[in-house]
Each structure stands twice: as structure tokens, then as C-alpha cells.
N, C-alpha and C positions, 0 to 999 in steps of 0.2 A: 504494500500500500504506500510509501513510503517511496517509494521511485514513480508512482504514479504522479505524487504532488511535485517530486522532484520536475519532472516533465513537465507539469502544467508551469510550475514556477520559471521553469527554463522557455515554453512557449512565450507567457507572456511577457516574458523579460524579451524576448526579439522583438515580441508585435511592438511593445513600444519605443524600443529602438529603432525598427524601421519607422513609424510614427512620425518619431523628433526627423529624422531625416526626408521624407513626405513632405511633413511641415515646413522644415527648410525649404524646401527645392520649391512647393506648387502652394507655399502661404495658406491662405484659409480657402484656397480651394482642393486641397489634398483630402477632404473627404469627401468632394463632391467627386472627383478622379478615381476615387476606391470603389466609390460607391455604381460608376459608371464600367467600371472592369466587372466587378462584380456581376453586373447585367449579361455579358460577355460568353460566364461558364455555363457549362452544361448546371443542372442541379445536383450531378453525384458527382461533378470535376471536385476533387479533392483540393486544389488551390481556393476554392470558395470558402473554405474554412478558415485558412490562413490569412485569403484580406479581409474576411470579414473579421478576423480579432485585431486586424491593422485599424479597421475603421470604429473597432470601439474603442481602441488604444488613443485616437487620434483624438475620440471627445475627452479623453482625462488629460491630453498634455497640450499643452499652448506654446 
């Protein structure tokens, strides 16, 4: 159980470091560009998981 949290802790510790860099590059439009990828994938494409923890990474950091 225990490497489970590990894992989660280590996901979102990237989503919000890609976040802060998102932020940097496309300003307060970097969650409207996740959110627009997002539209993109299939619904079982496995990267949909990944930006969508980006795009709620993105409402915690400024």
C-alpha cells in the first residue's frame, strides 16, 4: 500500500511541475491548451489521465 501512495505522490509531484512550466510558456492560457489537447484523445488514450492531472495541477499553482 505504501508504494501505491508512493506513486501517487511521485504523479503529482510531475503534474505540477509540468504545471509551473505550462504556466511559464502559455500564461493563463495553459489551461485552456490542456484542456483543448484533452478534447484530442480517444477516451481510453491513456495520456488523458496525465493532462488531465496537469490541468488540475494548473488550478493550484499560479
Amino acid at each position: 500500500m505504501e508504494n501505491f501512495w508512493m506513486r501517487a505522490l511521485d504523479a503529482a509531484e510531475q503534474a505540477e511541475a509540468k504545471a509551473r512550466a505550462l504556466r511559464v510558456r502559455f500564461g493563463q492560457d495553459a489551461e485552456a491548451r490542456c484542456r483543448a489537447e484533452l478534447q484530442s484523445f480517444a477516451d481510453h488514450d491513456p495520456r488523458r489521465r496525465r493532462v488531465a492531472d496537469v490541468v488540475r495541477a494548473l488550478r493550484w499553482t499560479a
